[in-house]
DRENPA-3360 file (N, C-alpha, C; in nm, 2 decimals, always signed):
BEGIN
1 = XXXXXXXX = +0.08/-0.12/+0.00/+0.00/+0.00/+0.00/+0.09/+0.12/+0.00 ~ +0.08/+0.20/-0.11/+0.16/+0.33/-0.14/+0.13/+0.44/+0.00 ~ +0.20/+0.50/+0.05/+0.21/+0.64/+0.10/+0.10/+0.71/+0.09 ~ +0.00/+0.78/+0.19/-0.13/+0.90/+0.12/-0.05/+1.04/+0.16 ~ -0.01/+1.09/+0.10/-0.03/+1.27/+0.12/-0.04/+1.29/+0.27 ~ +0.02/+1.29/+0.35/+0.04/+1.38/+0.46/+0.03/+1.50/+0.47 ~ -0.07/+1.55/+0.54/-0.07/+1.74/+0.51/+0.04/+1.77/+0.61 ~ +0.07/+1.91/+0.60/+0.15/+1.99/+0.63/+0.17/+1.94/+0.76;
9 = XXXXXXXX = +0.26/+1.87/+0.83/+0.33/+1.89/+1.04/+0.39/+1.95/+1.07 ~ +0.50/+2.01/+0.94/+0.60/+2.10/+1.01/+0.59/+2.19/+1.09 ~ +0.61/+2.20/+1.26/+0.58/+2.30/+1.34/+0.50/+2.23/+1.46 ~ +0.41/+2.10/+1.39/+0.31/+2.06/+1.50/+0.38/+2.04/+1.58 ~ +0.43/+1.95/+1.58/+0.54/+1.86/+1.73/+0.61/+1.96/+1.76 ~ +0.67/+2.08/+1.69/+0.77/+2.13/+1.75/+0.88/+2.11/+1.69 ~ +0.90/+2.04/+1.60/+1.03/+2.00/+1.51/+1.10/+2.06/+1.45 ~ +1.23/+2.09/+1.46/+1.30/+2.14/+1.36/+1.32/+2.09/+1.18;
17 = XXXXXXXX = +1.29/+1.98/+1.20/+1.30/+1.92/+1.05/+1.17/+1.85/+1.01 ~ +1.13/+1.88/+0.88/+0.98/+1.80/+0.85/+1.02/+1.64/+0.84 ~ +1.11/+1.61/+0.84/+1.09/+1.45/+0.80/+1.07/+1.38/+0.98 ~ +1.11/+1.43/+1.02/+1.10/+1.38/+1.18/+0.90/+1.40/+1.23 ~ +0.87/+1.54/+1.16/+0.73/+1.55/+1.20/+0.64/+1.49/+1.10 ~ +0.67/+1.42/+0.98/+0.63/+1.33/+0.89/+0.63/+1.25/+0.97 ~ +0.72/+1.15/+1.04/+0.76/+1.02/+1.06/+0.70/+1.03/+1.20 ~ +0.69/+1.11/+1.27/+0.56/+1.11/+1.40/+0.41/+1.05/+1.30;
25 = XXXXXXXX = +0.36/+1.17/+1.23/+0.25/+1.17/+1.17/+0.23/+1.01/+1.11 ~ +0.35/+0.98/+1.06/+0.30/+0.83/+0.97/+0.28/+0.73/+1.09 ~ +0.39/+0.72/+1.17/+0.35/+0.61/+1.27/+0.21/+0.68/+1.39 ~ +0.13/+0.80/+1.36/+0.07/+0.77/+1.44/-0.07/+0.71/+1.41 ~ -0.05/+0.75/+1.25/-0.16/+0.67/+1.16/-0.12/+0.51/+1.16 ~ +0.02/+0.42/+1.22/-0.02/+0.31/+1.21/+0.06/+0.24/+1.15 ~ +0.10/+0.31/+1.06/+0.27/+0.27/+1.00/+0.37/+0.23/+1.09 ~ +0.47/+0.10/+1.07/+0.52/+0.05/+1.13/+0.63/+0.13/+1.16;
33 = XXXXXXXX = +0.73/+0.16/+1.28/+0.87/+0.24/+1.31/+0.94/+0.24/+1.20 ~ +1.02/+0.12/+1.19/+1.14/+0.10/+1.16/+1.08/+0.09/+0.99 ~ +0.98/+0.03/+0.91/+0.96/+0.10/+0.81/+0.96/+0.26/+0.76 ~ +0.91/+0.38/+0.85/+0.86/+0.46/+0.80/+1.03/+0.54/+0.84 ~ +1.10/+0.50/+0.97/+1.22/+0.54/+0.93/+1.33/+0.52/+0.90 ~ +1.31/+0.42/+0.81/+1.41/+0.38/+0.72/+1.37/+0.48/+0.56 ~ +1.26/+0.50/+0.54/+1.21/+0.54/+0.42/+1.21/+0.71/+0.43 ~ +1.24/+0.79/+0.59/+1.28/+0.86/+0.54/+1.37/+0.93/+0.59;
41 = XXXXXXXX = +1.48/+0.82/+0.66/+1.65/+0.83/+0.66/+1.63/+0.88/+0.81 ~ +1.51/+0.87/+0.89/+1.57/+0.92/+1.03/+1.60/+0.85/+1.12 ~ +1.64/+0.86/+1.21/+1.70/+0.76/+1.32/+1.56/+0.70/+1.41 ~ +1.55/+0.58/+1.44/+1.45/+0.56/+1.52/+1.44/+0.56/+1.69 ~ +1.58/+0.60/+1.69/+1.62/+0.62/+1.86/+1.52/+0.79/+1.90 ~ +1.54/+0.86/+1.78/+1.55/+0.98/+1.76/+1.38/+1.00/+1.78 ~ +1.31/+0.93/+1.71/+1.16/+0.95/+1.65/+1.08/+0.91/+1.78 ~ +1.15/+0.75/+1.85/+1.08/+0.73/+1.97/+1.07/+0.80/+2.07;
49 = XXXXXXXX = +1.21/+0.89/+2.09/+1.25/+1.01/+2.22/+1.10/+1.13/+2.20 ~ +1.11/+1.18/+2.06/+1.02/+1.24/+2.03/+0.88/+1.21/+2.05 ~ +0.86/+1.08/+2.03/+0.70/+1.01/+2.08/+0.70/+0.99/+2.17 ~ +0.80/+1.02/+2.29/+0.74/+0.98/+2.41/+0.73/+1.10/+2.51 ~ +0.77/+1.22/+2.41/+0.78/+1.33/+2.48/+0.62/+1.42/+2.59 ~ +0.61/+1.45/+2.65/+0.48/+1.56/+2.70/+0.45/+1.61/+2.61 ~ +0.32/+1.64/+2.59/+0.32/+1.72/+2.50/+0.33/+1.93/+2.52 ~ +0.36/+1.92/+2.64/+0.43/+2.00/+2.69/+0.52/+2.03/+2.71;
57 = XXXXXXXX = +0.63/+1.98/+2.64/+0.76/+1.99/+2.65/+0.81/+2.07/+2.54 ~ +0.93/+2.10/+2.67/+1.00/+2.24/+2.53/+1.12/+2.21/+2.59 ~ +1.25/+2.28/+2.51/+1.39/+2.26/+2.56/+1.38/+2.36/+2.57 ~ +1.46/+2.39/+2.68/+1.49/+2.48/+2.76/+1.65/+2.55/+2.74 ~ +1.71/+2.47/+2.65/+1.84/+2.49/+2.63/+1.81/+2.65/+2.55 ~ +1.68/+2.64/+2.48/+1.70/+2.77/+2.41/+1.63/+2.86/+2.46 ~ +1.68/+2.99/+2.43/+1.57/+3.11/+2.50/+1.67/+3.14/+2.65 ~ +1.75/+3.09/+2.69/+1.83/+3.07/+2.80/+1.87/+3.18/+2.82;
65 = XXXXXXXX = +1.95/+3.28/+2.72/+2.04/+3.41/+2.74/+1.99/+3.52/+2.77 ~ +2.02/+3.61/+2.87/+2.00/+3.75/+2.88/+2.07/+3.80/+2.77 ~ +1.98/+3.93/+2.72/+2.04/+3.98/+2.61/+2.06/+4.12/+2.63 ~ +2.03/+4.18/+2.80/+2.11/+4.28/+2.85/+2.25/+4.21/+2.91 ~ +2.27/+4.11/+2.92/+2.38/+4.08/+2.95/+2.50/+4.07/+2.82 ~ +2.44/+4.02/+2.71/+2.54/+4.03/+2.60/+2.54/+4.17/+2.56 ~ +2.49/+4.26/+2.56/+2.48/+4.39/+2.51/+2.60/+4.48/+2.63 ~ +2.61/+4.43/+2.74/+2.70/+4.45/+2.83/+2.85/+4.41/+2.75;
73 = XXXXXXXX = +2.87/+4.30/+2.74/+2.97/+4.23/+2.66/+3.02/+4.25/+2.51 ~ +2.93/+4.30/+2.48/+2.97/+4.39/+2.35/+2.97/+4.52/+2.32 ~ +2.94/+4.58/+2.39/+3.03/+4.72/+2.43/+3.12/+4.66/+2.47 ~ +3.16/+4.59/+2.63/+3.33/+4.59/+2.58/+3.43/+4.53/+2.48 ~ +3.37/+4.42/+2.41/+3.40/+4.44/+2.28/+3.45/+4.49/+2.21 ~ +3.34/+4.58/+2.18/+3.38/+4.68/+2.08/+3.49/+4.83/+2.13 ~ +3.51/+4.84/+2.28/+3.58/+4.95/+2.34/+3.72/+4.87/+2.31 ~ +3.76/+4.74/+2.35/+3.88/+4.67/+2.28/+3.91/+4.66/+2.12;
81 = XXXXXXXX = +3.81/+4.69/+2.08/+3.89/+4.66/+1.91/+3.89/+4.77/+1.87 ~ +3.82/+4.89/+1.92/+3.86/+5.09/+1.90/+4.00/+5.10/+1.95 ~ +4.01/+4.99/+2.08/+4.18/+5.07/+2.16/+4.31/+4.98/+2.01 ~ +4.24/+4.85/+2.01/+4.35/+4.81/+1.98/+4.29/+4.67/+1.83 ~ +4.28/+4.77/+1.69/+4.18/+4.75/+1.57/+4.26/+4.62/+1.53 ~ +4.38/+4.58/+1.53/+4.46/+4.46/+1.49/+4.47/+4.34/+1.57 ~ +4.38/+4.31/+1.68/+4.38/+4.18/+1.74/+4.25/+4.14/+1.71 ~ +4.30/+4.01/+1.72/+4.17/+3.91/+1.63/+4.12/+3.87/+1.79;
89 = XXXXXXXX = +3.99/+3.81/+1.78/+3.89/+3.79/+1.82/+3.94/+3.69/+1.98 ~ +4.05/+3.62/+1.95/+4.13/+3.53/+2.06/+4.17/+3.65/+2.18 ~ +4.28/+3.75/+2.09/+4.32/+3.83/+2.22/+4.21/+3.93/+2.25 ~ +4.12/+4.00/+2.22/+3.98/+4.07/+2.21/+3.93/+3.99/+2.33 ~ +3.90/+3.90/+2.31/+3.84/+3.77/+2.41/+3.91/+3.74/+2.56 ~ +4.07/+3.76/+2.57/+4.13/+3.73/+2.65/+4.14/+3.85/+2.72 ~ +4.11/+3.99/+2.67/+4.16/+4.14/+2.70/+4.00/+4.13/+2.78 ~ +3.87/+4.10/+2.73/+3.82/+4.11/+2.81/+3.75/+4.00/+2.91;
97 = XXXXXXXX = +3.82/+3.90/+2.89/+3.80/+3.84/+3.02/+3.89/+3.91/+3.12 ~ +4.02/+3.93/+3.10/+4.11/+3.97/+3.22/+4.02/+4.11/+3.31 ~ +3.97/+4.20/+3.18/+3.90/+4.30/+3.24/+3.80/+4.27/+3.38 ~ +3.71/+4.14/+3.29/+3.60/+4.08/+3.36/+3.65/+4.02/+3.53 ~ +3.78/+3.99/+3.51/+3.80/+3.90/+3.62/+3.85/+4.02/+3.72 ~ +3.93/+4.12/+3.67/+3.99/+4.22/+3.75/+3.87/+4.27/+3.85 ~ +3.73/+4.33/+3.78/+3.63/+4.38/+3.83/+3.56/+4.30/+3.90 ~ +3.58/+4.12/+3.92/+3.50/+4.05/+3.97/+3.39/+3.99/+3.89;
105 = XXXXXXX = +3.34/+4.02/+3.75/+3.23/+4.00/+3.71/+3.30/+3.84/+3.63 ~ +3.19/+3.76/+3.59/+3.18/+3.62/+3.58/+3.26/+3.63/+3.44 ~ +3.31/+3.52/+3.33/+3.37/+3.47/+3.25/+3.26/+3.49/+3.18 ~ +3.34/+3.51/+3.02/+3.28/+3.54/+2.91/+3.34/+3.41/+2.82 ~ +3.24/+3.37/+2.74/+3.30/+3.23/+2.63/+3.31/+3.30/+2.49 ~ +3.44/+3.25/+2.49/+3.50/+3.34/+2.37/+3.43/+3.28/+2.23 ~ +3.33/+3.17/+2.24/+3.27/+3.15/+2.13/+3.16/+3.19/+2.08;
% end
């Protein structure tokens, strides 16, 4: 039995990629796992974590940053590459953590 047209998921689950919110959608109609993710290359460790999730659930990894705090951190930034326009982004990075540590305030990730 051929495939029917799945409307639109992307977004329902929350997914970053439509083949993951395809491959919910098919196995919730009934389709077997490991058929429907083999047919569309996703991992079935991946698809199960996803099916067993709350449907309440959100990662929390994102949305995480204060963004008065980076706006803090790029002014000094930018006050280090006005003093000194020929250091790359490594000693920029190290000039102001040393600042950061002198004043007491917490470590900045130079990435």
């Amino acid at each position: 039995m051929p495939f029917k047209t799945i409307p639109n998921t992307f977004g329902v689950f929350g997914l970053s990629t439509p083949p993951q919110a395809c491959a919910l959608a098919s196995i919730a109609r009934g389709r077997p796992v490991k058929a429907v993710c083999e047919a569309l290359g996703v991992a079935r460790s991946n698809v199960m974590t996803l099916r067993s999730r709350p449907s309440g659930w959100t990662d929390r990894r994102r949305g995480a940053r204060d963004a008065t705090a980076d706006l803090e951190v790029i002014d000094e930034i930018k006050t280090v590459i006005e003093a000194q326009p020929s250091y790359g982004y490594i000693r920029v990075w190290g000039m102001v953590r040393n600042r950061r540590h002198a004043e007491g305030q917490g470590a900045v990730n130079r990435k």
